[in-house]
MIKEVEX-224055 format. One record per atom (N, C-alpha, C): x, y, z; residue in three letters. Coordinates in steps of 0.02 Angstrom, whole numbers, padded with zeros to 5 digits, always signed. Example, Ala and Ser with C-alpha at 12.3 -4.5 7.8 and 13.67 -1.06 7.14 Angstrom:
<atoms>
+00660-00284+00390ALA +00615-00225+00390ALA +00660-00165+00390ALA +00642-00112+00354SER +00684-00053+00357SER +00645+00002+00394SER 
</atoms>
This chain:
<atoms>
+07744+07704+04841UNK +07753+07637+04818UNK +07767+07589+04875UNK +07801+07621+04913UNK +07825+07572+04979UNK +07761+07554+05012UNK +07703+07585+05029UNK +07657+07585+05053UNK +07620+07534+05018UNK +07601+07517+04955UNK +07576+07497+04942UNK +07598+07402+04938UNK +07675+07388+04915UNK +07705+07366+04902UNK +07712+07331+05009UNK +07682+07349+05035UNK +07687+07348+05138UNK +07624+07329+05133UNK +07569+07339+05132UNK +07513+07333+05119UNK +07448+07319+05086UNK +07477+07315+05024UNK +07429+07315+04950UNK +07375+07338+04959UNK +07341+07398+04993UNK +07297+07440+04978UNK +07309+07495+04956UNK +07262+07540+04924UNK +07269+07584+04900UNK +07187+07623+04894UNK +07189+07694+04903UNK +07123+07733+04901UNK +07143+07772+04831UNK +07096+07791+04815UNK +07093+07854+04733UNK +07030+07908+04751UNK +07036+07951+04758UNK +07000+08012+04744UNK +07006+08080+04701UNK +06929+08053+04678UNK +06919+08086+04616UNK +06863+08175+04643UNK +06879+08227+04639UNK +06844+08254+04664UNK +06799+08325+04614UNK +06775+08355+04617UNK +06769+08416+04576UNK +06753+08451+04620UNK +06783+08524+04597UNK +06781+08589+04659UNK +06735+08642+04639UNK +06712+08677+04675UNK +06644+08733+04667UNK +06649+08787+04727UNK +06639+08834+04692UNK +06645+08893+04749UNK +06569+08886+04789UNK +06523+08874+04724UNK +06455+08864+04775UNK +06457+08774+04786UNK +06462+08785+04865UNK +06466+08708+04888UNK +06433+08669+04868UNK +06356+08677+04835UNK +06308+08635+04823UNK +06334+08592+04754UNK +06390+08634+04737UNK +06425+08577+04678UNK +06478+08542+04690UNK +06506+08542+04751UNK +06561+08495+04785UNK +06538+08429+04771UNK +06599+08378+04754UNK +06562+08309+04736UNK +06643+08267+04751UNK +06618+08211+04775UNK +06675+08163+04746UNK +06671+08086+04767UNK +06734+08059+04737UNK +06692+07990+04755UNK +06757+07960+04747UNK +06749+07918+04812UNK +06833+07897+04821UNK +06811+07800+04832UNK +06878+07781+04780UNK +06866+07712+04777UNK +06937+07683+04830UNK +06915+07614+04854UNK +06970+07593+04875UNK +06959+07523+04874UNK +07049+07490+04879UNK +07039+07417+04856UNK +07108+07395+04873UNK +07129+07344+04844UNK +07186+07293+04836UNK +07219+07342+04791UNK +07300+07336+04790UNK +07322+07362+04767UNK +07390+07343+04722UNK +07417+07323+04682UNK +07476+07311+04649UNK +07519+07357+04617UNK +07598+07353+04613UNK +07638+07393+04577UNK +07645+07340+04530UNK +07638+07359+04469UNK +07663+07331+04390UNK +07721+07373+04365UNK +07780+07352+04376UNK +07823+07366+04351UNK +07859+07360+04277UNK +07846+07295+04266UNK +07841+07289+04182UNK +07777+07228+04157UNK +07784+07226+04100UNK +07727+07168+04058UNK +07662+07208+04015UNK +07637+07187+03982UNK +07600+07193+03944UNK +07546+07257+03966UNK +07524+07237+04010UNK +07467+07268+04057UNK +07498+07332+04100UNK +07572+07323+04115UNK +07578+07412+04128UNK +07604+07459+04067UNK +07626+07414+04006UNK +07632+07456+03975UNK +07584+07478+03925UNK +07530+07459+03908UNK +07445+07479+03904UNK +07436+07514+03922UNK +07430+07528+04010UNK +07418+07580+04035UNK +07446+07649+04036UNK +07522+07642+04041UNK +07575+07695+04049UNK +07566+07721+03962UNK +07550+07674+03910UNK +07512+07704+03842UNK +07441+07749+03834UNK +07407+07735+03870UNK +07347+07760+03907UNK +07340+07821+03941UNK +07393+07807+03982UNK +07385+07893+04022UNK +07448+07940+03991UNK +07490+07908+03942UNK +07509+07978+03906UNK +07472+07989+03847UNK +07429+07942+03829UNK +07377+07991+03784UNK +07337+08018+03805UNK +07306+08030+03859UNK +07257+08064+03903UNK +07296+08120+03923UNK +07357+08124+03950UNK +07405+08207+03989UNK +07427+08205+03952UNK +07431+08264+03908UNK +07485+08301+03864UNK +07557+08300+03909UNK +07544+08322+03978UNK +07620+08325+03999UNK +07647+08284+04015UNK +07638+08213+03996UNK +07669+08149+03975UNK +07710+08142+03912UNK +07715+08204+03881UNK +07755+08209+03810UNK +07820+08254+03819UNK +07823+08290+03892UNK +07877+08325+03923UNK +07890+08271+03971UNK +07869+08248+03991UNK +07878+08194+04046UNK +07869+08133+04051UNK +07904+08089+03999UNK +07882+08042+03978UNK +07885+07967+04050UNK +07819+07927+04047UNK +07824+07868+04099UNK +07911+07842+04097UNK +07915+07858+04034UNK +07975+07786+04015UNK +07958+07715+04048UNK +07991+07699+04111UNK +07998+07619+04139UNK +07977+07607+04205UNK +07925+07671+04231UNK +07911+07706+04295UNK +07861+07656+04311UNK +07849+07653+04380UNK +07800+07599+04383UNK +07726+07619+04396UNK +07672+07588+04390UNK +07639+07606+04385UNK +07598+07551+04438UNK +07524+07612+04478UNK +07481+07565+04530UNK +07422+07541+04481UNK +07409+07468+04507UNK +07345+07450+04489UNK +07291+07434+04538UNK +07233+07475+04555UNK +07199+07462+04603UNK +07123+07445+04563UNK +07108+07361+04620UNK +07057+07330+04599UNK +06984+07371+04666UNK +06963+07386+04638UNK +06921+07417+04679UNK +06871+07351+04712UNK +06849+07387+04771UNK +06821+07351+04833UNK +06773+07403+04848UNK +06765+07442+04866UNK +06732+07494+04878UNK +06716+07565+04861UNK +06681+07573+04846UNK +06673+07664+04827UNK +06610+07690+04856UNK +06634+07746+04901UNK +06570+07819+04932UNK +06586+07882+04886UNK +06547+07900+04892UNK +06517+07948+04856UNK +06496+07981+04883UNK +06482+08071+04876UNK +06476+08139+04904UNK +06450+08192+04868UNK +06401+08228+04865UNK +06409+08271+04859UNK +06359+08330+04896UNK +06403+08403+04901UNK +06352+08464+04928UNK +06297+08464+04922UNK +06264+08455+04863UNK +06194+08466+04842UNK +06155+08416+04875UNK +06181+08357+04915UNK +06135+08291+04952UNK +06135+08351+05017UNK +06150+08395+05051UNK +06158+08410+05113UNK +06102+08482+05103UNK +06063+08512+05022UNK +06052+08557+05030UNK +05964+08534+05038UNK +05918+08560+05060UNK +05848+08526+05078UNK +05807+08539+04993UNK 
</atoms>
């Protein structure tokens, strides 16, 4: 949080893993970045991702803050571009 809250950037990578490399993939976004601590819009979200993780029902957000990153950029990867 400090980092972001110093800087307001932030990167996200999303990846999927494969023993055969040709299915390695991922694609990492990056952008501006904000902590939402309370209001409408983090608590949407923090509603959002405990319906998506079950282990948000052992571990609930409660009042935790949450990043919002506006994306600027995204690359993209994967094994199978490297195989002929």
């Amino acid at each position: 949080m400090r980092n972001v809250v110093t800087n307001g950037r932030a990167s996200v990578v999303v990846d999927v893993w494969s023993e055969d490399w040709s299915g390695l993939r991922y694609v990492l976004l990056e952008g501006t970045a904000d902590v939402l601590e309370s209001g409408a819009e983090r608590d949407h979200a923090a509603t959002l991702l405990e319906a998506k993780y079950p282990q948000y029902a052992r571990l609930p957000l409660g009042d935790a803050p949450i990043i919002r990153v506006t994306v600027e950029r995204r690359h993209e990867w994967s094994g199978a571009e490297d195989r002929p």
